[in-house]
PAKEDREN-139178 format. One record per residue (C-alpha): residue number from 1; residue in three letters; z, x, y. Coordinates in nm, 2 decimals. Layout:
# residues N
(NUM; 'ALA'; (Z; X; Y)),
...
//
This chain:
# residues 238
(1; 'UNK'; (0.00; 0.00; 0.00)),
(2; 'UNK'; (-0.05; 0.11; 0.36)),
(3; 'UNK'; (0.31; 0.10; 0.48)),
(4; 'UNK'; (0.38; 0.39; 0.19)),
(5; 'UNK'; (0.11; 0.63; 0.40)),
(6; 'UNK'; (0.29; 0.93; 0.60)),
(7; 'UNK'; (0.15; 1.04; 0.88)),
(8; 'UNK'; (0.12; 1.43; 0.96)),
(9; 'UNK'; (0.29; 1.41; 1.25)),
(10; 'UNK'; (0.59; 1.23; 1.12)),
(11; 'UNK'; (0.64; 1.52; 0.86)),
(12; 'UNK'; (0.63; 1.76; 1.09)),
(13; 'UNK'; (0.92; 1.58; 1.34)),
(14; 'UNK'; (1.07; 1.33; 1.10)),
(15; 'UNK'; (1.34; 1.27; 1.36)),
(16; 'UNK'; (1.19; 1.20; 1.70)),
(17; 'UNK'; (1.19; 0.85; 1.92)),
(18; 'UNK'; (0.94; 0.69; 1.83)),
(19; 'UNK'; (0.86; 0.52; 2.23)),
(20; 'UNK'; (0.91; 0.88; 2.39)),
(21; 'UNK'; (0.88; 1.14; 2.13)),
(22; 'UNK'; (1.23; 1.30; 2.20)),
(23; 'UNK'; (1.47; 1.47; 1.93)),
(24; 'UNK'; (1.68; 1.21; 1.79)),
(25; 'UNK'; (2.01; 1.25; 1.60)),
(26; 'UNK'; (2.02; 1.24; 1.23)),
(27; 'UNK'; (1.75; 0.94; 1.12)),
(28; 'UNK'; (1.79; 0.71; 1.42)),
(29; 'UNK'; (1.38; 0.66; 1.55)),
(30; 'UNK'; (1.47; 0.56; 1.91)),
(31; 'UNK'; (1.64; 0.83; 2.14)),
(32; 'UNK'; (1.98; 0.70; 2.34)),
(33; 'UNK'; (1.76; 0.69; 2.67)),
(34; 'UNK'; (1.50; 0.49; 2.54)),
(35; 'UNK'; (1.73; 0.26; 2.37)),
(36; 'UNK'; (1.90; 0.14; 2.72)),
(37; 'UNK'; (1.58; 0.20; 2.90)),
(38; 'UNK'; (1.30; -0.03; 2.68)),
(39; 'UNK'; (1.12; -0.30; 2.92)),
(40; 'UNK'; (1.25; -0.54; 2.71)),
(41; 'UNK'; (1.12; -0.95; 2.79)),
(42; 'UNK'; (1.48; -1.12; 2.86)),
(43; 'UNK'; (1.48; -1.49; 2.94)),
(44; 'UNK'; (1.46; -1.78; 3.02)),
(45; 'UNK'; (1.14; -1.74; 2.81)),
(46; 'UNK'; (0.78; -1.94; 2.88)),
(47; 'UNK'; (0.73; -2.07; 2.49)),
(48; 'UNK'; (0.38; -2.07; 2.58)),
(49; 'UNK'; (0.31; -1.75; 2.68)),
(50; 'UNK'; (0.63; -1.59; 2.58)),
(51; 'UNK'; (0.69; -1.41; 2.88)),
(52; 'UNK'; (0.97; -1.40; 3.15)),
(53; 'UNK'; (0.94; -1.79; 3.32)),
(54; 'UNK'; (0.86; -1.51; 3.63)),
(55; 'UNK'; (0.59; -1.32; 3.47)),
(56; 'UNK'; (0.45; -1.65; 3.27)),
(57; 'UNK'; (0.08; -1.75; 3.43)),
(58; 'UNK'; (0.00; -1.93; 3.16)),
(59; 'UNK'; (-0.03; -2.26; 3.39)),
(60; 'UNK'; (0.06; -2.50; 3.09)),
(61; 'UNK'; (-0.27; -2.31; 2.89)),
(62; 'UNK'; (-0.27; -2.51; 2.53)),
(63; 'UNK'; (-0.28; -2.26; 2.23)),
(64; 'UNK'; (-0.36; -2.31; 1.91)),
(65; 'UNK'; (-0.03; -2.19; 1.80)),
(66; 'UNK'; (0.30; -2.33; 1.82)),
(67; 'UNK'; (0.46; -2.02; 1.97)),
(68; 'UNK'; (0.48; -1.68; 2.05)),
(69; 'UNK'; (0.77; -1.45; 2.04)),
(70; 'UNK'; (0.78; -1.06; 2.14)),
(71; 'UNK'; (1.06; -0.84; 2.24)),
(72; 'UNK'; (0.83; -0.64; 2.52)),
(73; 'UNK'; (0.63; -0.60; 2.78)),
(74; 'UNK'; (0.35; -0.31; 2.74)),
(75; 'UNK'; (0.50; -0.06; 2.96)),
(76; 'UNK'; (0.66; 0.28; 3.02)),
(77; 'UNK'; (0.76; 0.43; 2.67)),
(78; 'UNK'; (0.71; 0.11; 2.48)),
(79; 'UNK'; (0.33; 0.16; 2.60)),
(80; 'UNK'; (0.34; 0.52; 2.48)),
(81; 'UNK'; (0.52; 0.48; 2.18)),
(82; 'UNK'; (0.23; 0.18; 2.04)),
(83; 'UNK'; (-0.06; 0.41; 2.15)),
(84; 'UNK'; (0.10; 0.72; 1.97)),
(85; 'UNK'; (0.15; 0.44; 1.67)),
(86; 'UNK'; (-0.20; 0.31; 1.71)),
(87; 'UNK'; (-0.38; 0.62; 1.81)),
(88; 'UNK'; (-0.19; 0.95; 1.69)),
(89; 'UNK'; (-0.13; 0.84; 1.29)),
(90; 'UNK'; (0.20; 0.84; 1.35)),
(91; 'UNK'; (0.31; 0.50; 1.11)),
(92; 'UNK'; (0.70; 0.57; 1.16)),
(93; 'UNK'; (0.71; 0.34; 1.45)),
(94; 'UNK'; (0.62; 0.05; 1.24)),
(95; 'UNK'; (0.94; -0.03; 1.06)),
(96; 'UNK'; (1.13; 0.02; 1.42)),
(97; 'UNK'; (0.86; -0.22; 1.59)),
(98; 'UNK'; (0.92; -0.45; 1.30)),
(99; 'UNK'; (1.31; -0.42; 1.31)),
(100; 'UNK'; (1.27; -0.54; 1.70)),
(101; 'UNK'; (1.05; -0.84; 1.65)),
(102; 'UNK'; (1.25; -0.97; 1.37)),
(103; 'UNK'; (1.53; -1.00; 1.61)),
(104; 'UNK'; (1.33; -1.13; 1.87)),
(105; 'UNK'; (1.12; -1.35; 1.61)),
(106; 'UNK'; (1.50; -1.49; 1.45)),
(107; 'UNK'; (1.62; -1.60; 1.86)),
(108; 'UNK'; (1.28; -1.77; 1.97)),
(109; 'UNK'; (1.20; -1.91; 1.66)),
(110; 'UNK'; (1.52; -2.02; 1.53)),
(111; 'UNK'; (1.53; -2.29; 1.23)),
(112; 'UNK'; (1.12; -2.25; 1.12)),
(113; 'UNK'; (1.12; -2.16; 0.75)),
(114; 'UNK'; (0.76; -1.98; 0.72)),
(115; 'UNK'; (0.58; -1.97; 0.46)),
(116; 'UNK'; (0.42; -1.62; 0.47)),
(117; 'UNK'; (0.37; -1.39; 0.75)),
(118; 'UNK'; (-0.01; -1.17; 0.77)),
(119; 'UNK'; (-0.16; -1.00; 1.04)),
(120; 'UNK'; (-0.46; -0.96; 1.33)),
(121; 'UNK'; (-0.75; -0.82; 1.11)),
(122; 'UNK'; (-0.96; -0.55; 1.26)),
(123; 'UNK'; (-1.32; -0.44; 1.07)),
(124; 'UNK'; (-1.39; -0.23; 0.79)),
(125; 'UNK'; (-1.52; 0.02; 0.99)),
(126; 'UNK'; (-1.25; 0.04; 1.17)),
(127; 'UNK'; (-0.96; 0.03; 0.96)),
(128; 'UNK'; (-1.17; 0.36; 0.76)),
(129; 'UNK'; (-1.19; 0.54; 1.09)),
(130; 'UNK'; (-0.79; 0.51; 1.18)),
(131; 'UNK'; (-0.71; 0.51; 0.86)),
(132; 'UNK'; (-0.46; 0.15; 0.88)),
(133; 'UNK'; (-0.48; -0.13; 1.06)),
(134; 'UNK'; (-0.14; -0.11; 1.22)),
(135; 'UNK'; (-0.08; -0.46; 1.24)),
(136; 'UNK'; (-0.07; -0.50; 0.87)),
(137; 'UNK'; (0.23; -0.24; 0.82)),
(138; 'UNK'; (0.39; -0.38; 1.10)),
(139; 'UNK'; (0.37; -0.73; 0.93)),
(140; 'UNK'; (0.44; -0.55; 0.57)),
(141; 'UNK'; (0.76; -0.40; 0.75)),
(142; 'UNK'; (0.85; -0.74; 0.89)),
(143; 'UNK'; (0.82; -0.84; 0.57)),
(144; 'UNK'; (1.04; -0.65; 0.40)),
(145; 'UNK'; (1.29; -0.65; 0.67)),
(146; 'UNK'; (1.33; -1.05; 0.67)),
(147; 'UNK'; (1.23; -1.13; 0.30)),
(148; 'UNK'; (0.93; -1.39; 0.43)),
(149; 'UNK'; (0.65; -1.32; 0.20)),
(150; 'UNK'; (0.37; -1.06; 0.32)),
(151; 'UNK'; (0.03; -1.20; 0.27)),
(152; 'UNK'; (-0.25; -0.92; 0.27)),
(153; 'UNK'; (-0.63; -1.03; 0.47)),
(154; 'UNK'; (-0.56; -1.38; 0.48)),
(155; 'UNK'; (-0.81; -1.33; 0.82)),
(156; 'UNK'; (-1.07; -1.13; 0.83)),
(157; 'UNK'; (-1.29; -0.98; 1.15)),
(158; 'UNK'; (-1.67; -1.00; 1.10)),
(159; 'UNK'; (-1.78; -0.82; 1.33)),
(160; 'UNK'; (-1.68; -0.51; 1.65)),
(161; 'UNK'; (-1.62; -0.67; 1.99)),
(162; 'UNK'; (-1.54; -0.48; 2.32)),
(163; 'UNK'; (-1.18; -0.42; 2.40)),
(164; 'UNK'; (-0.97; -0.74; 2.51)),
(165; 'UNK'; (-0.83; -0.54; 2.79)),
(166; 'UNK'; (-1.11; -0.42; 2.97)),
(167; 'UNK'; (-1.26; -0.77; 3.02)),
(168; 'UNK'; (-1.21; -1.04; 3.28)),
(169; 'UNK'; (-1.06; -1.36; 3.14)),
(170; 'UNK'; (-1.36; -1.54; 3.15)),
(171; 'UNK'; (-1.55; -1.28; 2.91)),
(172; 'UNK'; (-1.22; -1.20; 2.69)),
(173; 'UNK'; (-1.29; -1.59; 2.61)),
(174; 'UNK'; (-1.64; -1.56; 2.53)),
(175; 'UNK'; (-1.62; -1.21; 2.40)),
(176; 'UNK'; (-1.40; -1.38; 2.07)),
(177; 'UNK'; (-1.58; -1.64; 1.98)),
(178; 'UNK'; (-1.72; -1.65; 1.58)),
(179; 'UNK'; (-1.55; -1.33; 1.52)),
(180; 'UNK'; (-1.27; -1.44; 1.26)),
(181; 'UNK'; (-1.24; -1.64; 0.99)),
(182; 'UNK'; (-1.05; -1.72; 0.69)),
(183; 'UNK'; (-1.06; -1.56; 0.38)),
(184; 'UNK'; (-0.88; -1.79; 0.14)),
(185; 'UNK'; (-0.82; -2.16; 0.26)),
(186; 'UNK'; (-0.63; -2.26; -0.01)),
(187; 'UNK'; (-0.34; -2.04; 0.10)),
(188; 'UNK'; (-0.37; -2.16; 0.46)),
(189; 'UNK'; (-0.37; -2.55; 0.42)),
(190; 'UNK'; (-0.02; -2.74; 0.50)),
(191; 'UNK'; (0.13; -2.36; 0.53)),
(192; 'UNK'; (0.37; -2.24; 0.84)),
(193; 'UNK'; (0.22; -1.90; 0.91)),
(194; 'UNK'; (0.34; -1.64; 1.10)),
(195; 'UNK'; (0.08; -1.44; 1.24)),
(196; 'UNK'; (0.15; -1.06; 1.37)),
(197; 'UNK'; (-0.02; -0.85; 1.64)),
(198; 'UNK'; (0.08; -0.52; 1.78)),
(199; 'UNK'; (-0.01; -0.54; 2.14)),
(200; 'UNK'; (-0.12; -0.89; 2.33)),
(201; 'UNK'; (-0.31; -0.88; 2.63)),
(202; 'UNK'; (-0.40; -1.24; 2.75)),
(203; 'UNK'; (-0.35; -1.38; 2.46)),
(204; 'UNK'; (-0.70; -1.51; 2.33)),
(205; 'UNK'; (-0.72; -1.28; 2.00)),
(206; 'UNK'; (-0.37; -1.47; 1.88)),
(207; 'UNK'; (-0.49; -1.79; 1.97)),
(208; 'UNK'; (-0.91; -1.75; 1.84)),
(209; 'UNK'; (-0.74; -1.66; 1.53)),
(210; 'UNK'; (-0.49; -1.91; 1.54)),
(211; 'UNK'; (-0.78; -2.15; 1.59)),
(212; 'UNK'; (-0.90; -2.04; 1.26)),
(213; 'UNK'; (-0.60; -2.13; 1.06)),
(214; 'UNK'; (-0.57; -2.44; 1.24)),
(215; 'UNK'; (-0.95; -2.54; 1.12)),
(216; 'UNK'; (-0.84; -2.43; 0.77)),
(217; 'UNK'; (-0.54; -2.70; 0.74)),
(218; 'UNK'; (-0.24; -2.44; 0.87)),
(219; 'UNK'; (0.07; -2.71; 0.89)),
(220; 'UNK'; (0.19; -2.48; 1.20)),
(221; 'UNK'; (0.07; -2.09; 1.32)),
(222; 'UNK'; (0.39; -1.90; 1.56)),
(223; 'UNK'; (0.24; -1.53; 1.67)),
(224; 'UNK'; (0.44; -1.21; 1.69)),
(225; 'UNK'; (0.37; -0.89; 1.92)),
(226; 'UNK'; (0.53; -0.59; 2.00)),
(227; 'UNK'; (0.48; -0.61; 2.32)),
(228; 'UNK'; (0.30; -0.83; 2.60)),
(229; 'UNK'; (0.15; -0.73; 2.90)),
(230; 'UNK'; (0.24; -0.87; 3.22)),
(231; 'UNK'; (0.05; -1.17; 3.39)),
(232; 'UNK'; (-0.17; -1.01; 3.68)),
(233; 'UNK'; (-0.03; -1.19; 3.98)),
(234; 'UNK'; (-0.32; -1.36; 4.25)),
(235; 'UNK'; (-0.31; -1.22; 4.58)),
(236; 'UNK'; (-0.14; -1.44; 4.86)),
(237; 'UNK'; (-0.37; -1.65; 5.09)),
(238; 'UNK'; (-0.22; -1.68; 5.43)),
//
């Protein structure tokens, strides 16, 4: 499985924070400063959005899914510590990003019973050329952590798009549509899925696949991130 893969780096410095990169003491994976420092998402809490009620600009925006629940906003050494995660093989972070969401997951999402929990697909092509897709050992991490059954590829991505967060919301929209779909309906339909991403932007990958489990008979879909990035705020007209 992918969440049994050890990164290079992480042999090398087994005991460093995994948001800054610091020494850490014994086998703790986030340093004492980062630890009172993260940009952690406090409430009250949008349930749309799942933002701070003052960062939420979600106007009221339906979703496809029934919530979304994250413990940060994409900033500072949480921003860091997902794009050395993402981008510099190193996979320890994923059982500390899973550890967080659980908690966050467990106060936002109190009494759901889920059925299964999966994750954001990316291609083929992809997943060869990083090696993982980290959202899959984040959710196998989750997984393990809470005891809610892992289902592997339950969504799949058919084809490469441009980057979410280099795209105006207009074209983030657009730049979506027809790429996922489901895999296996039979384990979708009447299910309560908990669907996991690692960063979320404006939202629209969650929710397009989301819209897929929905089509396929999903009973309810809640999303989890590691981290959200805050609402761009309009310019005052005087």
């Amino acid at each position: 499985m992918e969440k049994k893969r050890f990164s290079f780096l992480a042999s090398i410095f087994p005991n460093r924070c995994v948001y800054c990169g610091a020494r850490t003491a014994g086998d703790a994976l986030v340093c004492d400063e980062c630890a009172a420092n993260l940009p952690r998402i406090e409430g009250p809490v949008c349930p749309k959005c799942g933002r701070g009620k003052k960062e939420c600009d979600c106007r009221g925006k339906e979703n496809y899914y029934d919530g979304i629940a994250a413990p940060f906003y994409f900033e500072g050494a949480v921003r860091k510590g997902i794009h050395t995660f993402k981008f510099r093989n190193y996979t320890a972070g994923a059982r500390e990003f899973a550890r967080e969401i659980y908690k966050t997951a467990g106060e936002r999402f109190e009494g759901v019973k889920f059925d299964f929990i999966t994750e954001v697909p990316i291609t083929e092509k992809s997943r060869r050329a990083r090696g993982y897709n980290q959202c899959r050992l984040i959710a196998e991490e989750f997984s393990d952590i809470s005891g809610i059954p892992y289902e592997q590829g339950i969504l799949k991505k058919i084809y490469e798009t441009q980057a979410q967060h280099g795209l105006s919301a207009f074209l983030r929209r657009g730049n979506l549509a027809g790429v996922f779909d489901v895999t296996d309906p039979v384990k979708v339909k009447g299910k309560t899925v908990l669907l996991c991403d690692d960063i979320s932007t404006s939202g629209e990958t969650l929710n397009e696949c989301s819209k897929m489990l929905w089509l396929y008979g999903a009973k309810q879909i809640y999303c989890v991130s590691v981290a959200l990035t805050k609402a761009k705020k309009k310019p005052e007209t005087r």
